[in-house]
C-alpha positions in Angstrom: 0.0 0.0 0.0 1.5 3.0 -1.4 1.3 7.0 0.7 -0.1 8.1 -2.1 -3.3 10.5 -1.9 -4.7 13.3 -2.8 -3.0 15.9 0.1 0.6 15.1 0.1 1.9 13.2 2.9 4.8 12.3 2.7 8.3 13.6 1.4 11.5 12.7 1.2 14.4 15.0 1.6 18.1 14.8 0.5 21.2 17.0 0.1 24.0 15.2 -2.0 26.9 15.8 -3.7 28.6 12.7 -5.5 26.8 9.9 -4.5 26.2 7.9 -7.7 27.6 5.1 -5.9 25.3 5.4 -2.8 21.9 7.3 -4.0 20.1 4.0 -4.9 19.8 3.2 -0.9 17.4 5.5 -0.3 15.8 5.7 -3.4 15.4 1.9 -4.1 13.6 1.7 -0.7 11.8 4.8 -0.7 10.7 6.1 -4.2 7.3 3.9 -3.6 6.1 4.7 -0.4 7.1 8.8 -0.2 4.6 11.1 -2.3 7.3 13.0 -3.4 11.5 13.5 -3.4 13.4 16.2 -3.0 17.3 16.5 -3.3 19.2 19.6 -3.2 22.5 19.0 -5.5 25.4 20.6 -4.6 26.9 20.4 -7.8 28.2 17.0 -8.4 30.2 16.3 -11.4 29.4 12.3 -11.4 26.0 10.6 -12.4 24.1 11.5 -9.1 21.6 13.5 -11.0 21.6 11.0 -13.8 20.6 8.5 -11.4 18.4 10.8 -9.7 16.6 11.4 -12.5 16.0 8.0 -13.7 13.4 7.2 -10.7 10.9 9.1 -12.5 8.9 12.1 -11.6 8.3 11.6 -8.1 11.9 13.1 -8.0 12.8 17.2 -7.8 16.1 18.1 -8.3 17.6 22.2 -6.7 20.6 23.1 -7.9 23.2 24.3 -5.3 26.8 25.0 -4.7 28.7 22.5 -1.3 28.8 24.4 1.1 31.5 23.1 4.2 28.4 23.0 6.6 26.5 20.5 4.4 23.5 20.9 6.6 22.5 24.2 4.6 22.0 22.5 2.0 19.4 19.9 4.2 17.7 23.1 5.2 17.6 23.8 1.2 15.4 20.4 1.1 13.1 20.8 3.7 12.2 24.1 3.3 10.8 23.2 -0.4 9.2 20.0 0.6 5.4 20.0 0.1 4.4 17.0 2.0 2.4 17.2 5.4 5.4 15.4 7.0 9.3 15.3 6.0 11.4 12.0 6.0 15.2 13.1 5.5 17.8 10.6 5.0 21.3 11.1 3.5 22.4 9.7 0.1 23.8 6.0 1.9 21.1 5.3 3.8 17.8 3.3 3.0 14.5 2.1 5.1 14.3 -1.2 6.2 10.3 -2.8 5.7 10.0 -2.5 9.0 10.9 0.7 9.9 8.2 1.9 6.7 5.5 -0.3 8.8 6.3 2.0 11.3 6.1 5.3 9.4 2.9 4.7 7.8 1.3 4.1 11.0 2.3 7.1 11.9 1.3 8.8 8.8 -1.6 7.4 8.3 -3.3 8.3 11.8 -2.6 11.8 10.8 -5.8 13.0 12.8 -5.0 10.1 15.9 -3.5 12.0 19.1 -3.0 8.4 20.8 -0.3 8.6 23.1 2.1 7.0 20.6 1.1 8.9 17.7 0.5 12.2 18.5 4.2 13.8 18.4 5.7 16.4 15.8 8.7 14.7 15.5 10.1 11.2 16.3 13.9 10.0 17.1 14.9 6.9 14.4 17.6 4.5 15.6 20.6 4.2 13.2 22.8 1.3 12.1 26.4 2.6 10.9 27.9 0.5 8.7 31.8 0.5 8.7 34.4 -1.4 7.1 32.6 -4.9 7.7 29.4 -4.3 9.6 26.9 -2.5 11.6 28.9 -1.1 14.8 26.8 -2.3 17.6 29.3 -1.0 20.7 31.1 2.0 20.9 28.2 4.2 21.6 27.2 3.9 17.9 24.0 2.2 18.4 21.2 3.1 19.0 22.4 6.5 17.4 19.0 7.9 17.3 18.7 10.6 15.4 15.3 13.1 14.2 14.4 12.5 10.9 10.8 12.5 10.6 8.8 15.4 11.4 5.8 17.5 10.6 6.5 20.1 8.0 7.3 23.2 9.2 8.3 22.0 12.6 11.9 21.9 12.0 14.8 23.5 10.9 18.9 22.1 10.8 20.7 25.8 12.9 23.6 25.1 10.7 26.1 25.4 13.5 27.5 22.4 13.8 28.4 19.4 11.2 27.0 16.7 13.6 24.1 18.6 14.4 20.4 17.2 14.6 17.2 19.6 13.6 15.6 21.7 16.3 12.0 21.3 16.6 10.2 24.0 16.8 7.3 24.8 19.5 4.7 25.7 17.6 1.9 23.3 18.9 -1.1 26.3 18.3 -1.2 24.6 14.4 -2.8 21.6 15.7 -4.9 21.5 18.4 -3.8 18.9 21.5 -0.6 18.4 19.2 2.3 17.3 21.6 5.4 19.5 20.8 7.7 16.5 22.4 9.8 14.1 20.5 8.5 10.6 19.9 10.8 7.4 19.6 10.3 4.9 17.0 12.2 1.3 17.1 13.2 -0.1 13.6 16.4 1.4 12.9 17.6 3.2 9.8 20.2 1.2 8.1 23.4 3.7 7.5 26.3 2.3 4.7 28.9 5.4 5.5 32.0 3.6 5.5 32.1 0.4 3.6 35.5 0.8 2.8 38.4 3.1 4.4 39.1 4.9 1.9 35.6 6.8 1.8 35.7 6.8 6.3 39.2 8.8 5.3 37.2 11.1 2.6 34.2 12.4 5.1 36.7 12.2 8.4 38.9 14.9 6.2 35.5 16.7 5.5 34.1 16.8 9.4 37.5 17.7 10.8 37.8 20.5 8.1 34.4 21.3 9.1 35.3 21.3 12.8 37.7 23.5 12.1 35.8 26.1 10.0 33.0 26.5 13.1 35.9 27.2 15.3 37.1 30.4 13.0 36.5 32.8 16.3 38.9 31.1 18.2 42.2 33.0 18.8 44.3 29.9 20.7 43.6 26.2 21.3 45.2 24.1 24.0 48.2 22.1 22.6 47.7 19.5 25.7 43.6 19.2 25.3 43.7 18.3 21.6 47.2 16.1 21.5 46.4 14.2 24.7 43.5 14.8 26.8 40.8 14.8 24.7 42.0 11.8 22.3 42.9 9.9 25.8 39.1 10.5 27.0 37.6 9.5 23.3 39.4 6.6 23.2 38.5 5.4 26.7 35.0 5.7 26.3 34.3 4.6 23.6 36.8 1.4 23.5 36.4 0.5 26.9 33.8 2.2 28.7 31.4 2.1 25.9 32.8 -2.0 25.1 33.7 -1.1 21.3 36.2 -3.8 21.6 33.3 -6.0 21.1 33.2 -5.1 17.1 36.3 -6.0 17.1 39.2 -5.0 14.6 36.4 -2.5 13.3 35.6 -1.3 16.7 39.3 -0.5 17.3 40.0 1.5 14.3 36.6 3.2 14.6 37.6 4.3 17.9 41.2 4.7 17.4 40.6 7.2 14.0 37.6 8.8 16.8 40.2 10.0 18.8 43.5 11.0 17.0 40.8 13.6 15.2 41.4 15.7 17.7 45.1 15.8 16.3 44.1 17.0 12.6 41.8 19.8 14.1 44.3 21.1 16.0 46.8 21.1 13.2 44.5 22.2 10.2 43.4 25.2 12.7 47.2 26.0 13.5 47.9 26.4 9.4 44.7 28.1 8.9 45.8 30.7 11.3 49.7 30.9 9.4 47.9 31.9 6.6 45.8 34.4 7.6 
């Protein structure tokens, strides 16, 4: 049974840039049960909008530029989406059957205000895929994160690159309409790193992005970012957090989590040498 109906329901939202290799998660287990798509483009020179394309007219494509702080271009998507409700995933990740089960539920009891049902926004579990499998330890699960919510009732403040949306408090649109954050169970399924080489490509972007947010700082502390905070990140999430139980995975992931710290402080030091 397909969303589709008269009023718009539901739409998907994505901001991409290069993901010809990737796009078909979300797409391939979306495309039939959203009313419509929206991806914001920021200027990929592959055969993402070819691909994008190809699923038909459900799909509308903005043309962007990349900015550092991707999530502007999120924002792009969500403020052009139509449908009474917004789904955003990113380019690698896709809906598992169950997780839609629970979507149209809440989709589809629009008017309900049954405890369950009744929020303007709902937390989704995520899976992160890297190098060999779903991390499970490590802190990485359930790595909930809001990514359905009413239209209008959220924005992305573009402050930070791990940021989630704020919801917004604006419960006079619907009467009785709970402004809280609901939880759903099924997870999203997330395929970031299958291979090193791309964990390398977006740990280079976030750290770069790190470093642009930090542009109004005039000194960081040498010891903080070369041994305390890599020491505490690699603690808790190896030990305290038992990523040792995703084994070889598990240590890289929290071993590359924690020497970030490192790049930051260097990439901010030569920023500064060439202002």
């Amino acid at each position: 049974m397909l969303l589709y109906n008269v009023t718009m329901k539901l739409s998907l939202c994505l901001a991409v840039f290069n993901e010809e290799k990737n796009l078909h998660f979300p797409l391939d287990s979306a495309i039939d049960f959203v009313n419509e798509v929206v991806i914001v483009d920021g200027g990929s020179t592959d055969k993402t909008v070819e691909i994008a394309k190809s699923y038909g007219k459900k799909v509308r494509i903005i043309n962007s530029d990349n900015p550092v702080m991707f999530h502007k271009n999120k924002q792009k998507a969500i403020e052009a989406a139509r449908g009474e409700w917004i789904l955003q995933l990113d380019a690698d990740e896709e809906l598992s059957e169950d997780l839609k089960k629970e979507i149209r539920a809440i989709i589809n009891s629009n008017e309900s205000h049954e405890s369950n049902l009744s929020y303007s926004a709902y937390q989704i579990p995520r899976k992160n895929w890297f190098l060999t499998g779903f991390l499970m330890k490590g802190g990485q699960y359930p790595d909930y994160t809001i990514r359905l919510y009413r239209n209008g009732y959220a924005r992305f403040p573009c402050k930070d690159v791990h940021e989630n949306v704020e919801i917004l408090d604006q419960r006079s649109k619907i009467k009785d309409q709970k402004a809280e954050v609901g939880f759903l169970k099924n997870p999203i399924l997330h395929y970031a790193d299958p291979d090193f080489s791309r964990y390398l490509m977006r740990w280079d972007r976030y750290t770069t992005a790190e470093v642009e947010k930090m542009s109004k700082e005039t000194k960081l502390n040498f010891f903080n970012y070369f041994i305390w905070k890599p020491k505490i990140t690699f603690f808790m999430m190896y030990f305290r957090h038992k990523g040792f139980l995703d084994g070889f995975p598990g240590l890289v992931f929290a071993l590359f989590s924690s020497i970030r710290f490192w790049v930051i402080y260097i990439k901010w030091q030569v920023k500064q040498i060439k202002k």
